[in-house]
C-alpha positions in Angstrom: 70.5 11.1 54.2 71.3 13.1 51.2 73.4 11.5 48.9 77.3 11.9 48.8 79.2 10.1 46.5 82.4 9.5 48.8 79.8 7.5 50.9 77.6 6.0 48.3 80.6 4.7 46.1 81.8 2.1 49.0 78.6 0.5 49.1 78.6 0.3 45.2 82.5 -0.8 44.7 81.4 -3.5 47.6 78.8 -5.4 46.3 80.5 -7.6 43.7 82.7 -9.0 46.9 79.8 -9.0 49.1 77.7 -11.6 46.5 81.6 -13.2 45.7 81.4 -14.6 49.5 77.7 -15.4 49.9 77.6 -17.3 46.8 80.7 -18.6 45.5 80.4 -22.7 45.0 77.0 -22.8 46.3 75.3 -25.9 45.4 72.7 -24.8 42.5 69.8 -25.8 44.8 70.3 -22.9 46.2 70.8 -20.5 43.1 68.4 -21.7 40.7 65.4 -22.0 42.8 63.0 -19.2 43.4 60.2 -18.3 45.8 57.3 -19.0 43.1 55.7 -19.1 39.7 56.8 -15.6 38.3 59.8 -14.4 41.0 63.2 -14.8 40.4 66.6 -17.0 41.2 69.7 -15.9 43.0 70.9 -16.5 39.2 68.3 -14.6 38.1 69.1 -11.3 40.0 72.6 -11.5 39.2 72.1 -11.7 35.3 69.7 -8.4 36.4 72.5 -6.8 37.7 74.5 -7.3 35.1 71.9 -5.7 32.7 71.6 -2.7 34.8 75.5 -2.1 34.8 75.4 -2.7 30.6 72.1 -0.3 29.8 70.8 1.5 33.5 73.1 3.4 35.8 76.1 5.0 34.1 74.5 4.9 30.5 71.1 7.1 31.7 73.7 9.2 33.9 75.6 10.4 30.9 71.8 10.7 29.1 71.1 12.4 31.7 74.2 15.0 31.8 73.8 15.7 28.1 70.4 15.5 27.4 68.8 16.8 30.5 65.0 16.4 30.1 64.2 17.1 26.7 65.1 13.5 25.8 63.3 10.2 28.4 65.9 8.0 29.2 66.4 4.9 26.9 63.7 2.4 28.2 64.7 -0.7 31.0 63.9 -4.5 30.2 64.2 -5.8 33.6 63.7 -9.1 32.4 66.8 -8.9 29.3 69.0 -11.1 31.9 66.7 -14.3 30.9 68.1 -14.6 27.7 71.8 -12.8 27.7 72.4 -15.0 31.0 72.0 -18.2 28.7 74.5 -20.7 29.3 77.0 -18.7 31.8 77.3 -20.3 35.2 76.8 -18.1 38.2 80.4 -17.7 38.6 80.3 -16.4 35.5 78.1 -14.0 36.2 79.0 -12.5 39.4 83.1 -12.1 38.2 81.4 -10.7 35.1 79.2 -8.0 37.0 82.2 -7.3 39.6 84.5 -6.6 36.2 81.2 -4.1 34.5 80.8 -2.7 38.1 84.5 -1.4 38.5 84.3 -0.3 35.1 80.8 1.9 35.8 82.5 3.5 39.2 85.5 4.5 36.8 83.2 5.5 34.6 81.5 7.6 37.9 84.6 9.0 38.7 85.5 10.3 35.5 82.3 12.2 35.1 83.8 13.9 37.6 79.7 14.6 39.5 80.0 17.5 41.6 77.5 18.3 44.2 75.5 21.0 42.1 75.3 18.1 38.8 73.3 15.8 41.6 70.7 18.2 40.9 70.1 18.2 37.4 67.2 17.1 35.8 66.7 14.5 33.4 63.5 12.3 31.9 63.0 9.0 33.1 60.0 7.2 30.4 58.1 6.0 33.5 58.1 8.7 36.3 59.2 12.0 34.7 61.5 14.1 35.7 64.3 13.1 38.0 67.2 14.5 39.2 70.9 12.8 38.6 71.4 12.4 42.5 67.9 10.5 42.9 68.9 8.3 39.9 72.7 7.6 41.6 70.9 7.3 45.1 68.6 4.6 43.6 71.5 2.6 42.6 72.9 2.0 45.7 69.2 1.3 47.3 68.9 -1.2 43.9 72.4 -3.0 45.1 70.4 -3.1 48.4 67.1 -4.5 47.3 68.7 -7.1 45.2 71.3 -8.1 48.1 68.5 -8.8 49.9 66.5 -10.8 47.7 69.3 -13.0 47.4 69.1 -13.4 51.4 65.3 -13.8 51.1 64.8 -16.1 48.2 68.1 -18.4 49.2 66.3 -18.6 53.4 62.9 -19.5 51.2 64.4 -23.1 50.1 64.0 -23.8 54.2 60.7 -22.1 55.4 59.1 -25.6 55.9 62.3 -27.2 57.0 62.6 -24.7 60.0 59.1 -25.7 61.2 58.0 -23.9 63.8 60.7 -21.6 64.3 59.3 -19.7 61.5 57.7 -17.7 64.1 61.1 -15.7 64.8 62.1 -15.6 61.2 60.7 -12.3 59.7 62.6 -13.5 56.1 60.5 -16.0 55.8 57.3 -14.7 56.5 55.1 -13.3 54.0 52.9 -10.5 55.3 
């Protein structure tokens, strides 16, 4: 599927509410732990999120729209949320990104993207040129992704526990 904004923006104005009801009051067993040395916590991907609303998707969209591709997007610290995160519960964080996320659809909306601005071209530092529809499209998959390493990672805290019913669990299993 192509993107279209009328169907991408539902799934981007939805994902504040959808981590709002799989995380609100959790004990922080389940949202500080991670799968591993080096992988990240629900809490983790939530500060991430945040970060991308602050410095990623709207920001590089407007970079995009007025610099096109003779200037690379400003670069991406996918790690910034460890220290900016720093004393904020997980509350915190999720009503903070559900606040910067209806700001960045606003933000969206007011650009006022038509179908022909999807393709434009603009520099990302890492891959080249992109177009603004492939960098909006990503979003959405990035909302995605991150939803469902909350799923993943959260499920990991059992994958003894479940013994052998492991078997039928495909989030749990590692190849």
């Amino acid at each position: 599927m192509d993107l279209q904004l009328n169907v991408a923006i539902p799934v981007l104005r939805n994902t504040p509410a959808v981590l709002r009801a799989l995380l609100a009051d959790l004990p922080s067993a389940w949202t500080s732990s991670t799968e591993g040395e080096g992988t990240w916590s629900v809490y983790d991907v939530v500060g991430h999120l945040i970060h991308g609303e602050r410095t990623d998707w709207i920001p590089r969209a407007v970079h995009l729209l007025r610099h096109g591709t003779s200037s690379p997007f400003p670069p991406f610290d996918r790690d910034a949320m460890r220290t900016a995160s720093q004393g904020l519960t997980l509350r915190d964080l999720v009503e903070t990104f559900a606040h910067l996320r209806a700001q960045s659809i606003e933000q969206l909306l007011a650009l006022g993207v038509t179908d022909a601005d999807l393709g434009r071209r603009g520099r990302h530092p890492e891959f080249g040129e992109v177009t603004l529809g492939a960098h909006l499209a990503t979003w959405v998959a990035h909302d995605l992704t991150h939803v469902a390493q909350i799923t993943r990672v959260m499920a990991h805290q059992y994958r003894d526990a479940v013994g052998p019913w492991r078997a039928y669990l495909s989030i749990l299993r590692t190849t």
